[in-house]
PQR file with spaces between the fields and no chain letter, atoms N, CA, C, O and H, PARSE charges and radii, in Angstrom:
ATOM       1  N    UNK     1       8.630    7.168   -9.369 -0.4000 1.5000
ATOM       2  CA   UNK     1       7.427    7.180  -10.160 -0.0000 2.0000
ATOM       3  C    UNK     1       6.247    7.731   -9.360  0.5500 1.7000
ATOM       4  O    UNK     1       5.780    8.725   -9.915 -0.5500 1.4000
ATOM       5  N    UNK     2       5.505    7.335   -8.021 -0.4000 1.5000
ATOM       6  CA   UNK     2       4.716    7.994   -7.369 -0.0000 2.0000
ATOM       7  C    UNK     2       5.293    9.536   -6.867  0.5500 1.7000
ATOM       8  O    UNK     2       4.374   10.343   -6.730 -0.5500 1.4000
ATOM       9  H    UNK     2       5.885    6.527   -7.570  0.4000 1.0000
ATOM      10  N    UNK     3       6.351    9.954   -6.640 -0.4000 1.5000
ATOM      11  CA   UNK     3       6.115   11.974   -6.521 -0.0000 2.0000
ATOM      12  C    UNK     3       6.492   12.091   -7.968  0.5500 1.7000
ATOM      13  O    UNK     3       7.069   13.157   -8.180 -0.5500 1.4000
ATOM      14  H    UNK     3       7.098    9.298   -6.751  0.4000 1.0000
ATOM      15  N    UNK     4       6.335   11.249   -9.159 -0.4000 1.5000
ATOM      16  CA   UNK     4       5.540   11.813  -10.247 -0.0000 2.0000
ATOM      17  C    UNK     4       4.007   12.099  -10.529  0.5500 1.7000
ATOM      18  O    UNK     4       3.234   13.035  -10.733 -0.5500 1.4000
ATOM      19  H    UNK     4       5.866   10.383   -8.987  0.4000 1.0000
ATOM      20  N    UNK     5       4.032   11.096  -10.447 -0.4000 1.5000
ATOM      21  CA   UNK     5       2.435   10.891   -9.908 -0.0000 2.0000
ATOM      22  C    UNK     5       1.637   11.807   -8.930  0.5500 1.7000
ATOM      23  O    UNK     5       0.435   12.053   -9.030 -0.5500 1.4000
ATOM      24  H    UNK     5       4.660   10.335  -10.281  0.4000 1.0000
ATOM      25  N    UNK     6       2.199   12.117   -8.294 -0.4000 1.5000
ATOM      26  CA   UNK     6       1.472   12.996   -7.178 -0.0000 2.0000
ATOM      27  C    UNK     6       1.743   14.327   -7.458  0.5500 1.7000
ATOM      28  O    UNK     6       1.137   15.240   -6.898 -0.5500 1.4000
ATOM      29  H    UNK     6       3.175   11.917   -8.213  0.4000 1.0000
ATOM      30  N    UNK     7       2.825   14.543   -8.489 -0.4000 1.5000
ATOM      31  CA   UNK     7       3.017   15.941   -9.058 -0.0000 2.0000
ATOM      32  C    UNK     7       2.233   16.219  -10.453  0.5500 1.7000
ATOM      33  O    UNK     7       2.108   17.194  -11.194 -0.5500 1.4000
ATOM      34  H    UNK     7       3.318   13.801   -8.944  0.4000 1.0000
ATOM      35  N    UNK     8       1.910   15.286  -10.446 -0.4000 1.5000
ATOM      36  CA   UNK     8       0.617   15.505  -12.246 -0.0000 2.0000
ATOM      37  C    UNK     8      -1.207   15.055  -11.541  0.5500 1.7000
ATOM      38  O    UNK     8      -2.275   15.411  -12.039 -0.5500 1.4000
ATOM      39  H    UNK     8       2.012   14.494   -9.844  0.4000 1.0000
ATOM      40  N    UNK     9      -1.023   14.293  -10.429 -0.4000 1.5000
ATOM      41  CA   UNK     9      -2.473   14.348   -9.913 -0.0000 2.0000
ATOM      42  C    UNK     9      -2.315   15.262   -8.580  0.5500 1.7000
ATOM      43  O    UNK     9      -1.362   14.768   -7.977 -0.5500 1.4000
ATOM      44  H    UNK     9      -0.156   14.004  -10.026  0.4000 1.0000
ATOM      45  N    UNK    10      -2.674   16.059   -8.049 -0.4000 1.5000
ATOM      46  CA   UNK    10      -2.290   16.637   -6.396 -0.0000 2.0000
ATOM      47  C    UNK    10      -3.135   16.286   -5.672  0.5500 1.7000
ATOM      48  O    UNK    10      -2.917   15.974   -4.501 -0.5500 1.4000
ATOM      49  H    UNK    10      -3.448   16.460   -8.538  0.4000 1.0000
ATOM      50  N    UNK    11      -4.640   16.260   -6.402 -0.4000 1.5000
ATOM      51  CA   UNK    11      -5.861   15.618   -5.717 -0.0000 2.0000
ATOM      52  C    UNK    11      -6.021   14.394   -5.187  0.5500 1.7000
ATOM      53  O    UNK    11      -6.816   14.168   -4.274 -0.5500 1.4000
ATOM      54  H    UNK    11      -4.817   16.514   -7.353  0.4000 1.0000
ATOM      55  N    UNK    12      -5.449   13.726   -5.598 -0.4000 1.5000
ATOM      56  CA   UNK    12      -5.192   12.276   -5.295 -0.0000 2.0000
ATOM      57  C    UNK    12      -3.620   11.723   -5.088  0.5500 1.7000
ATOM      58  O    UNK    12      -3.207   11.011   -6.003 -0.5500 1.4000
ATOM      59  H    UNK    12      -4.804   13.910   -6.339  0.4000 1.0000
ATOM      60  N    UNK    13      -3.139   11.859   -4.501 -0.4000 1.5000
ATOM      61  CA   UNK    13      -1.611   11.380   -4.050 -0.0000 2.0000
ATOM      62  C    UNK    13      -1.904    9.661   -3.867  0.5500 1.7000
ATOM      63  O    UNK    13      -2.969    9.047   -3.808 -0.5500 1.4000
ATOM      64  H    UNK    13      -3.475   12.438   -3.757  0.4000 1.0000
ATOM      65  N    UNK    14      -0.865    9.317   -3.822 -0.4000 1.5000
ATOM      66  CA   UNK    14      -0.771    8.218   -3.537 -0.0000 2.0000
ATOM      67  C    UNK    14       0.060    7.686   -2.175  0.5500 1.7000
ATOM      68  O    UNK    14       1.265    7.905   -2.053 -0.5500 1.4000
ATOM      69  H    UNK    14       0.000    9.816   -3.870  0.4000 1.0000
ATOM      70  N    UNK    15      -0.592    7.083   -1.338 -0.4000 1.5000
ATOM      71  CA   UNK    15       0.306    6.434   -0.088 -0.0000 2.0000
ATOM      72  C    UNK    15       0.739    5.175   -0.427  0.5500 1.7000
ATOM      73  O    UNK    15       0.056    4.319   -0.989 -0.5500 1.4000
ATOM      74  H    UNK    15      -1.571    6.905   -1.437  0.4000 1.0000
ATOM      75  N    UNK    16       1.903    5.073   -0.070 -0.4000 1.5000
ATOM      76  CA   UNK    16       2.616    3.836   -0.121 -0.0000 2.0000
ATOM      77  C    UNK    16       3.078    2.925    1.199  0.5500 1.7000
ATOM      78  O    UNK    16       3.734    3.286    2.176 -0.5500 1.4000
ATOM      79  H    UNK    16       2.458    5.768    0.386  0.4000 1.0000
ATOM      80  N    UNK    17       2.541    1.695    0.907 -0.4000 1.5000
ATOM      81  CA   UNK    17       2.747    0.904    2.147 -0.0000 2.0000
ATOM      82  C    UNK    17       4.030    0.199    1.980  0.5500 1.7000
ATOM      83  O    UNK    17       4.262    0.064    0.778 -0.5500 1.4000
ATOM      84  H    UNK    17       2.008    1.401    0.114  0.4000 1.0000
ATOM      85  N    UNK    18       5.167   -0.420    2.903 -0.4000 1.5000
ATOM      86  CA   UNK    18       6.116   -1.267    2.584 -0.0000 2.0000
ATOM      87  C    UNK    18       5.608   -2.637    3.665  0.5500 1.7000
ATOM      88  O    UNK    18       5.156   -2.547    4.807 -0.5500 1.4000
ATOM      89  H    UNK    18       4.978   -0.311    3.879  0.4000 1.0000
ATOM      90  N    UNK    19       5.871   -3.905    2.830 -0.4000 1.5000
ATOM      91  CA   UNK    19       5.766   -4.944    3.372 -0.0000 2.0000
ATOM      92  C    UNK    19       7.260   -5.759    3.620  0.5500 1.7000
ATOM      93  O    UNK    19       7.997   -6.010    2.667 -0.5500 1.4000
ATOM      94  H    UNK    19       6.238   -3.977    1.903  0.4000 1.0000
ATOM      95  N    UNK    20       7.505   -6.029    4.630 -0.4000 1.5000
ATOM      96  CA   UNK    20       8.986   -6.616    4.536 -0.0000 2.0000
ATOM      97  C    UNK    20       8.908   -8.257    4.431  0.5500 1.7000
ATOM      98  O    UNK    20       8.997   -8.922    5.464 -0.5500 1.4000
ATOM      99  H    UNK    20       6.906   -5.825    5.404  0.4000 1.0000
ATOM     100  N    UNK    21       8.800   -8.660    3.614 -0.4000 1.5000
ATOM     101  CA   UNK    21       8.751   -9.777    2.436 -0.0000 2.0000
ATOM     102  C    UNK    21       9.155   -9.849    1.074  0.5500 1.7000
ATOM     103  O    UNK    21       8.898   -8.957    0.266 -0.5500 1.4000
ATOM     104  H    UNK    21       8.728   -8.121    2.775  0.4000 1.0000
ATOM     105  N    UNK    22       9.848  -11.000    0.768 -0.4000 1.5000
ATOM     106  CA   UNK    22      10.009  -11.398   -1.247 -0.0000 2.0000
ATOM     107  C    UNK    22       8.983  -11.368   -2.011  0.5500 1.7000
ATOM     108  O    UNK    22       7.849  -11.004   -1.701 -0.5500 1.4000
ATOM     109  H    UNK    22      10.056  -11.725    1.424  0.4000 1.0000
ATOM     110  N    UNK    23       9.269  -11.658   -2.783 -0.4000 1.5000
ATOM     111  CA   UNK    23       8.158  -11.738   -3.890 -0.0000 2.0000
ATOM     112  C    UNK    23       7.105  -12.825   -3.524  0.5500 1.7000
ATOM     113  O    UNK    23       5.993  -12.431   -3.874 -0.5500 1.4000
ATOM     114  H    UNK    23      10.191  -11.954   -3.035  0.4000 1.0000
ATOM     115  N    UNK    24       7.066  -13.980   -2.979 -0.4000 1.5000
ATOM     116  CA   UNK    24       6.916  -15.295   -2.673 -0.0000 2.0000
ATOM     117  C    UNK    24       6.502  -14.848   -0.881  0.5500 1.7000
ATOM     118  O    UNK    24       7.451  -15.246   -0.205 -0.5500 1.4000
ATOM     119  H    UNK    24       7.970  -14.300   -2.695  0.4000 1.0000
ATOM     120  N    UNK    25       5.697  -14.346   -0.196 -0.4000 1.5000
ATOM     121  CA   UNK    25       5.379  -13.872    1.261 -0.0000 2.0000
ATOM     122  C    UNK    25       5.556  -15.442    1.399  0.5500 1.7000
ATOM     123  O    UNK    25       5.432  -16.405    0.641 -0.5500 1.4000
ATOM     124  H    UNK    25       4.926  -14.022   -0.745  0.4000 1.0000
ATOM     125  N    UNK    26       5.974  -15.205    2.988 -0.4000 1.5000
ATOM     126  CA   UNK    26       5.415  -16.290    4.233 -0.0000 2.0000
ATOM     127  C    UNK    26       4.307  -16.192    5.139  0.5500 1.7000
ATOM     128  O    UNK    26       3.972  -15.020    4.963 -0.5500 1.4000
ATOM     129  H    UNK    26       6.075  -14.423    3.604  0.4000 1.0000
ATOM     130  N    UNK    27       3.594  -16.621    5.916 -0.4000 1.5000
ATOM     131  CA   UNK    27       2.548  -16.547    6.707 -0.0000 2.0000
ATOM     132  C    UNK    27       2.530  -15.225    7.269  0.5500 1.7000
ATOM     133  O    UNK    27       1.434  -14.758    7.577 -0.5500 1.4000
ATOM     134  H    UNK    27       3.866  -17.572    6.059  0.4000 1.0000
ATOM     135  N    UNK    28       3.752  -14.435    7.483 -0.4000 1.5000
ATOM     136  CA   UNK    28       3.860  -13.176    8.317 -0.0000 2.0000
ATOM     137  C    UNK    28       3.851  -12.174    7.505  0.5500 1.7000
ATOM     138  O    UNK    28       3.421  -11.041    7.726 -0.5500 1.4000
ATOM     139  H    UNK    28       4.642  -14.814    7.233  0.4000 1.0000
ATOM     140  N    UNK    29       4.590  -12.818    6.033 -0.4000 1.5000
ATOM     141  CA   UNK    29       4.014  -11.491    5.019 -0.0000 2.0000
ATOM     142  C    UNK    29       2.790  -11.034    4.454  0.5500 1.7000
ATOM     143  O    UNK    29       2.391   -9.931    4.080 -0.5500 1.4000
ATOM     144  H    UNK    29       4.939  -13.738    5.854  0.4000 1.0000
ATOM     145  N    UNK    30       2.099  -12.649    4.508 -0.4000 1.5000
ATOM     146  CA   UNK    30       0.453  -12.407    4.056 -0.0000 2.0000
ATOM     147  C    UNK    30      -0.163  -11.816    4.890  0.5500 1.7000
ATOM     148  O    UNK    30      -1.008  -10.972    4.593 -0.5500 1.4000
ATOM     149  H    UNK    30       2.423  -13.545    4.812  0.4000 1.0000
ATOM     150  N    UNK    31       0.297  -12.311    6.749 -0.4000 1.5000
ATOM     151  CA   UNK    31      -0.497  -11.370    7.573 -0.0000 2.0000
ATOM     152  C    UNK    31      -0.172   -9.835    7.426  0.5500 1.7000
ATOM     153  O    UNK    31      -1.136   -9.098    7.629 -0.5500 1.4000
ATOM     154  H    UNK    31       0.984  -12.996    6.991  0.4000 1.0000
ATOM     155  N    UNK    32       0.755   -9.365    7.179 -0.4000 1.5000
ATOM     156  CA   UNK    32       0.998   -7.862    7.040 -0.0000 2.0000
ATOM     157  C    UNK    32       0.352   -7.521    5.755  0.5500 1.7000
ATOM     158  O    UNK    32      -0.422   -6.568    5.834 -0.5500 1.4000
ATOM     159  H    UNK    32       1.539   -9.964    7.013  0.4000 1.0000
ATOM     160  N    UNK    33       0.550   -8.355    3.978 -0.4000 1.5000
ATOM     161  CA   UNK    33      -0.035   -7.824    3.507 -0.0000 2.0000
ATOM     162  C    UNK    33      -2.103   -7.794    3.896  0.5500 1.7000
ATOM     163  O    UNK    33      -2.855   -6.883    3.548 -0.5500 1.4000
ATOM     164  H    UNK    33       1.180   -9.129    3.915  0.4000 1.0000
ATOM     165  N    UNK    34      -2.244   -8.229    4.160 -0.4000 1.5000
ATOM     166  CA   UNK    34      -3.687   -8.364    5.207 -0.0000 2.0000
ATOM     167  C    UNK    34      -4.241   -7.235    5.860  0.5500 1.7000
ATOM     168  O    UNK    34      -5.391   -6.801    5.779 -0.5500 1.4000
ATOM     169  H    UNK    34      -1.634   -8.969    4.442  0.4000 1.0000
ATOM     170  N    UNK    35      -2.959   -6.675    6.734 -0.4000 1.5000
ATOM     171  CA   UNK    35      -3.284   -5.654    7.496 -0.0000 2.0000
ATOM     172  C    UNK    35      -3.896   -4.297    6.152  0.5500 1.7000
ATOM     173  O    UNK    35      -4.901   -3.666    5.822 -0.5500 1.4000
ATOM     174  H    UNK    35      -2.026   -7.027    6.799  0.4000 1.0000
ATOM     175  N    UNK    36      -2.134   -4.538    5.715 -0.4000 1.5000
ATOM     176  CA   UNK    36      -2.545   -3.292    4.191 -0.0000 2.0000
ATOM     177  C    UNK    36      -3.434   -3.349    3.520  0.5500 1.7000
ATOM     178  O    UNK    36      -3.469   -2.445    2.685 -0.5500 1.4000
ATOM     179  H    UNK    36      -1.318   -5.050    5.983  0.4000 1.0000
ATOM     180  N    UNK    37      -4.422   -4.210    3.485 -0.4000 1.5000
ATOM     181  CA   UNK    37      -5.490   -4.150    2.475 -0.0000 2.0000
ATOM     182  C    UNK    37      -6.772   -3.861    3.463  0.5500 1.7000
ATOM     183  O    UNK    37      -7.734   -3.310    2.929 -0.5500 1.4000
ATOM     184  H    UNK    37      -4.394   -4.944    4.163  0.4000 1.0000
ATOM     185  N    UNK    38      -6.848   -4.123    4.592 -0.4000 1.5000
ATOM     186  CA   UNK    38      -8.100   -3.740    5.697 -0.0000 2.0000
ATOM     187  C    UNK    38      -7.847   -2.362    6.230  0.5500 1.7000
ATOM     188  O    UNK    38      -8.731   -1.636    6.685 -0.5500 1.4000
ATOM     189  H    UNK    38      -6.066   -4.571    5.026  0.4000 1.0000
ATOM     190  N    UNK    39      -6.611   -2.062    6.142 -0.4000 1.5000
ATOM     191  CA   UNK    39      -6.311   -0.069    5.883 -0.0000 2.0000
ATOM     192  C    UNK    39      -6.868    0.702    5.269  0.5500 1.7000
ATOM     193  O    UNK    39      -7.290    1.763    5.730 -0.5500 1.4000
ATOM     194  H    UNK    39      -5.893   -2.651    5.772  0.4000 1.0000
ATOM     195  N    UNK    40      -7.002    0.287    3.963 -0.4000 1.5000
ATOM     196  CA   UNK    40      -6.692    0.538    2.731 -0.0000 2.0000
ATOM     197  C    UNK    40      -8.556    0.316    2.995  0.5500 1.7000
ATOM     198  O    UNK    40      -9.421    1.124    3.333 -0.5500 1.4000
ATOM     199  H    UNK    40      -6.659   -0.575    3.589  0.4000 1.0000
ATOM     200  N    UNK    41      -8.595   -0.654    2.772 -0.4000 1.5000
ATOM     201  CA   UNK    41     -10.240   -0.659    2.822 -0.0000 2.0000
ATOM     202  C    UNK    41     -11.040    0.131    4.104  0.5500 1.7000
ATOM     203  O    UNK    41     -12.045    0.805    3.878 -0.5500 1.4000
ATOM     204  H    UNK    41      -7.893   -1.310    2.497  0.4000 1.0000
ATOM     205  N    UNK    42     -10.668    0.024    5.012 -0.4000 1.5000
ATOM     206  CA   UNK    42     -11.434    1.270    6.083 -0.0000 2.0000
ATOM     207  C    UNK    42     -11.306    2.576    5.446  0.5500 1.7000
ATOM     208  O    UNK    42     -12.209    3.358    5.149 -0.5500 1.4000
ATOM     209  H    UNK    42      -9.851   -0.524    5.195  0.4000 1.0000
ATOM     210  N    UNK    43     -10.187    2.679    5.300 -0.4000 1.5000
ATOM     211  CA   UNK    43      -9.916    4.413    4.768 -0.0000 2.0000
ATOM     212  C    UNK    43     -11.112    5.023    3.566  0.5500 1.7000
ATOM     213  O    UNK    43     -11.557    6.158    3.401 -0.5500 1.4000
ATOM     214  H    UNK    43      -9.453    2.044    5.541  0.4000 1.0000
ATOM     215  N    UNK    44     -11.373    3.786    2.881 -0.4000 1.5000
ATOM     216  CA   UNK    44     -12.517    4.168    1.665 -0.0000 2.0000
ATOM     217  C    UNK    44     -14.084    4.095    2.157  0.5500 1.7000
ATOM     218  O    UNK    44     -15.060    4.453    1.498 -0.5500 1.4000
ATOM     219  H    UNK    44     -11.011    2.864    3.015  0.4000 1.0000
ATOM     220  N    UNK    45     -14.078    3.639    3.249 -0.4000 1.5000
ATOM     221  CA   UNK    45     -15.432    3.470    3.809 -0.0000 2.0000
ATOM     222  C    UNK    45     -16.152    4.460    4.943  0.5500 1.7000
ATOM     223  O    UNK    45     -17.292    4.219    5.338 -0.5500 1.4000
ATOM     224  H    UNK    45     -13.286    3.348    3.784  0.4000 1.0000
């Protein structure tokens, strides 16, 4: 679905992060998802 996406928008692609966690994180998945969102937020600033 995203190199669909990135083939109907080109201007805007999408990066994809992987978190290695279930659906249900543990302390180490929240810290990683954590990291991905202070990425994610520098990159826009």
């Amino acid at each position: 679905m995203i190199a669909e996406a990135d083939a109907r928008t080109p201007g805007t692609r999408f990066e994809v992060h992987d978190i290695d966690t279930s659906h249900f994180p543990n302390a180490a998945g929240m810290a990683q998802f954590v990291e991905v969102l202070d990425k994610v937020g520098q990159s826009l600033s």
